[in-house]
DSSP file (Angstrom, degrees, kcal/mol; ACC not computed):
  #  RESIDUE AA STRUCTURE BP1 BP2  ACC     N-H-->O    O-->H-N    N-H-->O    O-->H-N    TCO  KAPPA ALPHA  PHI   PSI    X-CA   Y-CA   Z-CA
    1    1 A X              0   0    0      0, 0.0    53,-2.4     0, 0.0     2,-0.6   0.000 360.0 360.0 360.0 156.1  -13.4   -2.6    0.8
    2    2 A X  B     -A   53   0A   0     51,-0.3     2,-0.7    49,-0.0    51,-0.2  -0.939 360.0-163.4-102.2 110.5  -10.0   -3.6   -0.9
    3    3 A X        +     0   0    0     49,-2.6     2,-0.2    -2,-0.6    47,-0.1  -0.785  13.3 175.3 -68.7  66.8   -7.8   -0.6   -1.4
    4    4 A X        +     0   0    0     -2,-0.7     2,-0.2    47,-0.1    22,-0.2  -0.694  22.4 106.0-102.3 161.5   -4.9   -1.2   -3.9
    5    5 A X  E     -B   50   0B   0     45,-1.3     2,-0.8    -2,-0.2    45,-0.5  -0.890  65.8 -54.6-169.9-152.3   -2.5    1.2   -5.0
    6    6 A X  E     -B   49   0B   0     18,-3.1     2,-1.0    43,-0.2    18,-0.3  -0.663  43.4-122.5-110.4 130.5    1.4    2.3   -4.6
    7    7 A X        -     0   0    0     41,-2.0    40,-0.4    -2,-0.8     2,-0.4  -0.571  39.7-128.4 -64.7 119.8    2.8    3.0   -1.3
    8    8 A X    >   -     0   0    0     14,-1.6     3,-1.0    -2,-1.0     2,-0.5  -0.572  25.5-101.8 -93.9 166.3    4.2    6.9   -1.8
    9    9 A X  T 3  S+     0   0    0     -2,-0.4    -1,-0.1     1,-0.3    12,-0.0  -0.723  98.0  17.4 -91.1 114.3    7.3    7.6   -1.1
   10   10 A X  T 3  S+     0   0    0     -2,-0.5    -1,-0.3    12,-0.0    36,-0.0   0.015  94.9 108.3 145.8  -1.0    8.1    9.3    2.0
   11   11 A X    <   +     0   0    0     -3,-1.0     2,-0.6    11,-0.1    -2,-0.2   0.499  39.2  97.8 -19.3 -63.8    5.0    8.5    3.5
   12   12 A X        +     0   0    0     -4,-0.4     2,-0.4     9,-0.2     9,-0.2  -0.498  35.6 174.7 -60.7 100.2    5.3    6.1    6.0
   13   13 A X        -     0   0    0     -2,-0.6     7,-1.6     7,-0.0     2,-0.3  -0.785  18.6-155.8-102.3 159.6    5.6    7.0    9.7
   14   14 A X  B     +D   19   0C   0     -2,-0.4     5,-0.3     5,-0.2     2,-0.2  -0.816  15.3 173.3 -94.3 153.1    5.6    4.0   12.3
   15   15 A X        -     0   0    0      3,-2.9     0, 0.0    -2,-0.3     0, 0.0  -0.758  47.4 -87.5-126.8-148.9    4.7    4.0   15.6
   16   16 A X  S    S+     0   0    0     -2,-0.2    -1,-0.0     1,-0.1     3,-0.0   1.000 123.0  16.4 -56.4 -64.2    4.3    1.0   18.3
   17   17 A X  S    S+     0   0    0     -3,-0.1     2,-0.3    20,-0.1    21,-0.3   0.677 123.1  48.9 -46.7 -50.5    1.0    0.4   17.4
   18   18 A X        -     0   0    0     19,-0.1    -3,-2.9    17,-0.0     2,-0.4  -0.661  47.4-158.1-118.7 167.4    0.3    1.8   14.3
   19   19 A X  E     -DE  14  36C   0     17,-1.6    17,-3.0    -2,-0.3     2,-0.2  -0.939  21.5-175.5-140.7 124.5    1.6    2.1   11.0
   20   20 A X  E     + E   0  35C   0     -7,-1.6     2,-0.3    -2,-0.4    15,-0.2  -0.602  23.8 140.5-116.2 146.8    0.1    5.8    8.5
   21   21 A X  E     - E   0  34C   0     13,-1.1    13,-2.1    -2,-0.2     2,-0.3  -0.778  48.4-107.8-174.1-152.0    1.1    6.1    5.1
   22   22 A X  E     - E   0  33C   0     -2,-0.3   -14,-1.6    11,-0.2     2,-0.4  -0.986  16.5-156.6-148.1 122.1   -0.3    7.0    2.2
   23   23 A X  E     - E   0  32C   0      9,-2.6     9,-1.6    -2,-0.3     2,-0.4  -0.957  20.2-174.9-108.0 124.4   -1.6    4.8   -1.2
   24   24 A X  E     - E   0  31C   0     -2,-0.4   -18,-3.1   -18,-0.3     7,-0.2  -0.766  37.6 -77.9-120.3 139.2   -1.9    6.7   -4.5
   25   25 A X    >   -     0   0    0      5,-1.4     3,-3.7     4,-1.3     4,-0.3  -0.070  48.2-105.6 -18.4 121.6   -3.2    5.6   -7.9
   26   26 A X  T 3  S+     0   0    0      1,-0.2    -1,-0.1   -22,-0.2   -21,-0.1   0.599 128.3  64.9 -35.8  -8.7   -0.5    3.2  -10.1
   27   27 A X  T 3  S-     0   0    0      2,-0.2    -1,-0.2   -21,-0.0    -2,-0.1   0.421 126.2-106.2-113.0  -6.0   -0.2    6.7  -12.1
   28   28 A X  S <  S+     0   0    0     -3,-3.7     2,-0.3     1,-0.3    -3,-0.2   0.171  83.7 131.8 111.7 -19.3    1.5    8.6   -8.5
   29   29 A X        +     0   0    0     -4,-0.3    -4,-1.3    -5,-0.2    -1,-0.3  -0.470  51.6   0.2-100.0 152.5   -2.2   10.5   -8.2
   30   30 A X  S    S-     0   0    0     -2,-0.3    -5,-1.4    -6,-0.2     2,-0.5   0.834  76.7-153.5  73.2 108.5   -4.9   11.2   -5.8
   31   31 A X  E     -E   24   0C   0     -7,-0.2     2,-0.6   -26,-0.0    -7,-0.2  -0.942   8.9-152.4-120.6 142.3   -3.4    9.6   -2.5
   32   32 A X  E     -E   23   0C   0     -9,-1.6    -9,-2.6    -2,-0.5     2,-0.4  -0.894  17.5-127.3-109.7 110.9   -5.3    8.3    0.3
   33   33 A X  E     -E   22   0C   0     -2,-0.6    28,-3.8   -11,-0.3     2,-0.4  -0.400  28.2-149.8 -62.7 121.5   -3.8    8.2    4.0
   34   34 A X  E     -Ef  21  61C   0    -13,-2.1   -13,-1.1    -2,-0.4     2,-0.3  -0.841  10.0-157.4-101.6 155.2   -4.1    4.7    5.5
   35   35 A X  E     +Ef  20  62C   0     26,-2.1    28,-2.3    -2,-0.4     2,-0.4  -0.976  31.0 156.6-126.5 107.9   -4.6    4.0    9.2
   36   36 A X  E     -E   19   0C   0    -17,-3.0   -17,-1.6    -2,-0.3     2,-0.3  -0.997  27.9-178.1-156.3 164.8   -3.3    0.0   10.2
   37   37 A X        +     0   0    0     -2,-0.4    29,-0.6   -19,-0.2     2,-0.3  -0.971  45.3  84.4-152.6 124.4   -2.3   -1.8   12.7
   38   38 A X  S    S-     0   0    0    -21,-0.3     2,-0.7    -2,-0.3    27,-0.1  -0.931  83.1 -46.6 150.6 176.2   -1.4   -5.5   12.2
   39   39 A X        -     0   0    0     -2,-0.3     2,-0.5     1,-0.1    29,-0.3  -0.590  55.1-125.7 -95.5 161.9    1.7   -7.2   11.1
   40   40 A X        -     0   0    0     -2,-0.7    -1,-0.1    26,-0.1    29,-0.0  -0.807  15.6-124.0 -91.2 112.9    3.8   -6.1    8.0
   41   41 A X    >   -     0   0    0     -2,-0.5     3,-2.5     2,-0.1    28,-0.1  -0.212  24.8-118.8 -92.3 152.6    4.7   -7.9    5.7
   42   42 A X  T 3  S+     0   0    0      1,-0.3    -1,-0.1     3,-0.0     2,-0.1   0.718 116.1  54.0 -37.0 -60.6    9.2   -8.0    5.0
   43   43 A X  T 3  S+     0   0    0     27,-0.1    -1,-0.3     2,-0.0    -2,-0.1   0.381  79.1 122.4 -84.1  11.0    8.8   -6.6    1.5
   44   44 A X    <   +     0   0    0     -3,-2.5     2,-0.2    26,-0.1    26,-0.0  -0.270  38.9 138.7 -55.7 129.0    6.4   -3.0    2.7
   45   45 A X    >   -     0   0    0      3,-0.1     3,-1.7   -37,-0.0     2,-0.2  -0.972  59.9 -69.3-174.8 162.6    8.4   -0.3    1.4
   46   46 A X  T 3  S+     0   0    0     -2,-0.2     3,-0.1     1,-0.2   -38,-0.1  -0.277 114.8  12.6 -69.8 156.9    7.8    2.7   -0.3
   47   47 A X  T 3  S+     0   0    0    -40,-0.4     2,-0.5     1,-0.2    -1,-0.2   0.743 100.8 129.3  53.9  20.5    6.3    3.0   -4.5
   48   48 A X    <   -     0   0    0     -3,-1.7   -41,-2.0   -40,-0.1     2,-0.3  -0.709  63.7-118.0 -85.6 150.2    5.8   -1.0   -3.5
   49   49 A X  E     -B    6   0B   0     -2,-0.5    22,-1.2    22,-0.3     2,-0.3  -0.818  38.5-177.1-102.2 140.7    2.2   -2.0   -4.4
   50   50 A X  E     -BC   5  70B   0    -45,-0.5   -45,-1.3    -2,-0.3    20,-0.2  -0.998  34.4-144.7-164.1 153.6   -0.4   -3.1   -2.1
   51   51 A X  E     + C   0  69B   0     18,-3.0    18,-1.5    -2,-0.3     2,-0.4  -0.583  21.2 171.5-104.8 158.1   -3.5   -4.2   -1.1
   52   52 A X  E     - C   0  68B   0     -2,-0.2   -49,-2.6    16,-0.2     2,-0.4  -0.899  18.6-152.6-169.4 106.8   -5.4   -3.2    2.5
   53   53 A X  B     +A    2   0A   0     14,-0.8    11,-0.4    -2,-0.4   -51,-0.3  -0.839  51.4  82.2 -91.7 129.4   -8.8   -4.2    3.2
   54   54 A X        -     0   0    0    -53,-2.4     2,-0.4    -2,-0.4     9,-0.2  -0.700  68.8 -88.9 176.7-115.3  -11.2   -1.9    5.6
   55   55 A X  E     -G   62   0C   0      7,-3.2     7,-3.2    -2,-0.2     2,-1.0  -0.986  33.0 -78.5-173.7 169.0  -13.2    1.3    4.8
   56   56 A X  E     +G   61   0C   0     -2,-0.4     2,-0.5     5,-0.3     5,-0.2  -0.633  38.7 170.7 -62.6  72.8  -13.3    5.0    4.5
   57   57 A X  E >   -G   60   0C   0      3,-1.6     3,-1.4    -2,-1.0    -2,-0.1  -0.834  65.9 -28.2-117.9 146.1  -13.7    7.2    7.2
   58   58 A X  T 3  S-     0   0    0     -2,-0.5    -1,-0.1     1,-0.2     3,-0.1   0.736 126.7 -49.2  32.5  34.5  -13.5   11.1    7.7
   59   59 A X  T 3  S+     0   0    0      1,-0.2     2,-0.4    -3,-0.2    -1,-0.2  -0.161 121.3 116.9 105.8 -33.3  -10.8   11.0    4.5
   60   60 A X  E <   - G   0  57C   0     -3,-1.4    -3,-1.6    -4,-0.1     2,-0.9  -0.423  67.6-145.7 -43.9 104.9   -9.0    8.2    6.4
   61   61 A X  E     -fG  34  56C   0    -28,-3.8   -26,-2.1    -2,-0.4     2,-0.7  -0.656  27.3-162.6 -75.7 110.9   -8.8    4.3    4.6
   62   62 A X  E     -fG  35  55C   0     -7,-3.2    -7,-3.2    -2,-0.9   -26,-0.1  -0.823  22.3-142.3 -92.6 124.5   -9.1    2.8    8.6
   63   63 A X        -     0   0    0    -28,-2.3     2,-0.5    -2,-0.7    -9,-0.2  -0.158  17.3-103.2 -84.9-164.9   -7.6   -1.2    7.5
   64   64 A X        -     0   0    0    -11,-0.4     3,-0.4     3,-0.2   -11,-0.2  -0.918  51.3 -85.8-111.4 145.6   -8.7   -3.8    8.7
   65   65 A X  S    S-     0   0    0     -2,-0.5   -27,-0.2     1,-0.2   -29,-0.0  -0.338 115.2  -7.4 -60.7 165.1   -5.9   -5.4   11.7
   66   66 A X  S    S+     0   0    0    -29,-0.6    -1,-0.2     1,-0.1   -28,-0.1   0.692  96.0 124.9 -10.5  88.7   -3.1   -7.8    9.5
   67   67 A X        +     0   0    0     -3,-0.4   -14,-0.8   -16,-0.1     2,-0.5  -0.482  45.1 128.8-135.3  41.2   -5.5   -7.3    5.7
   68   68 A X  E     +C   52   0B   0    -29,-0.3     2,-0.4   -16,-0.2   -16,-0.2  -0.942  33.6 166.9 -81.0 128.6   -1.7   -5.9    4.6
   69   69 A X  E     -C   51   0B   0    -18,-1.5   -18,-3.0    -2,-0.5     2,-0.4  -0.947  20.2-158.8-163.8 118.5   -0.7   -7.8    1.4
   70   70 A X  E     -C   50   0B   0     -2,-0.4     2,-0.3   -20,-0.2   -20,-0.2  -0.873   9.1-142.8 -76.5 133.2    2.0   -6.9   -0.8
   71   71 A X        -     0   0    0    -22,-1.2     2,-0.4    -2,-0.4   -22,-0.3  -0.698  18.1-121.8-103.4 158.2    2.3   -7.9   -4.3
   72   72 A X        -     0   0    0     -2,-0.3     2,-0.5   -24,-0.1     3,-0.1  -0.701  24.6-108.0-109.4 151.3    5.2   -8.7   -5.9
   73   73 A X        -     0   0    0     -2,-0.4    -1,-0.1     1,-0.1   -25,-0.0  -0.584  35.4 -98.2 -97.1 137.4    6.5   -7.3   -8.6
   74   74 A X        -     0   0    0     -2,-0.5    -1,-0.1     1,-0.1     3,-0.0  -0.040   9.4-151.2 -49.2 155.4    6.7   -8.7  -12.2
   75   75 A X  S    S+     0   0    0     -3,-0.1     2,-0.6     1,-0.1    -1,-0.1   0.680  85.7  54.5 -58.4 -60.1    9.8  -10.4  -13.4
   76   76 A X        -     0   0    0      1,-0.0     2,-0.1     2,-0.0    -2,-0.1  -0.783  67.6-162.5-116.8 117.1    8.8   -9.2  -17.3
   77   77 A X    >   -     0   0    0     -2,-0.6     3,-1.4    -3,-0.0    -2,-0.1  -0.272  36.8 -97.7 -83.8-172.3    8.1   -5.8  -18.3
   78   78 A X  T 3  S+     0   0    0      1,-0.2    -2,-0.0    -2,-0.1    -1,-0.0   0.727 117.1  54.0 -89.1 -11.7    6.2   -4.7  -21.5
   79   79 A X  T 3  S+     0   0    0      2,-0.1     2,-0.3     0, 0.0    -1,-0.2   0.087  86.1 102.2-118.6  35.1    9.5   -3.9  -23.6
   80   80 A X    <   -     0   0    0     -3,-1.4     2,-0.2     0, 0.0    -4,-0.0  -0.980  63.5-144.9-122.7 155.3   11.1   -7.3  -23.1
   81   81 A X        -     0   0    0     -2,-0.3     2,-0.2     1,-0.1    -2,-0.1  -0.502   8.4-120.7-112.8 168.7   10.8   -9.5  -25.8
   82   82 A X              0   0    0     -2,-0.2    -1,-0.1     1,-0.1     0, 0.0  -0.657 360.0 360.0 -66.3 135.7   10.4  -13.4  -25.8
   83   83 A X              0   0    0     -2,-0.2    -1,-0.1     0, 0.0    -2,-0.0   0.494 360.0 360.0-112.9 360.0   13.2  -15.8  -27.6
């Protein structure tokens, strides 16, 4: 499965291997601890949004190794206007 969501803030522990955090709904709610290993890409950071493909197990999202994909964040929000 493809997970996306927001990286929460405060979330992220490294280790050698692994990299835990946590991805929550675009609205801050319901957050899911992710389990991955693989490489990361420069712009992973916390409240950045991202996608992590792999699957559910015992409350855990286990990824899939380097399925990390960041998205980038829009240039234009919804209260600017065109001229």
């Amino acid at each position: 499965y493809d997970l996306t969501g927001k990286v929460v803030p405060g979330s992220i522990e490294r280790t050698d291997e692994r990299l835990r955090f946590q991805i929550s709904d675009r609205d801050g709610s319901d957050p899911i601890p992710v389990d991955y290993t693989g490489t990361v890409p420069d712009p992973f950071r916390d409240g950045r949004e991202v996608i992590v493909t792999g699957e559910l197990t015992d409350g855990t999202f286990v990824a899939e190794h380097d399925s990390l994909i960041t998205k980038c964040p829009s240039k234009f929000t919804a209260d600017q206007t065109q001229t």
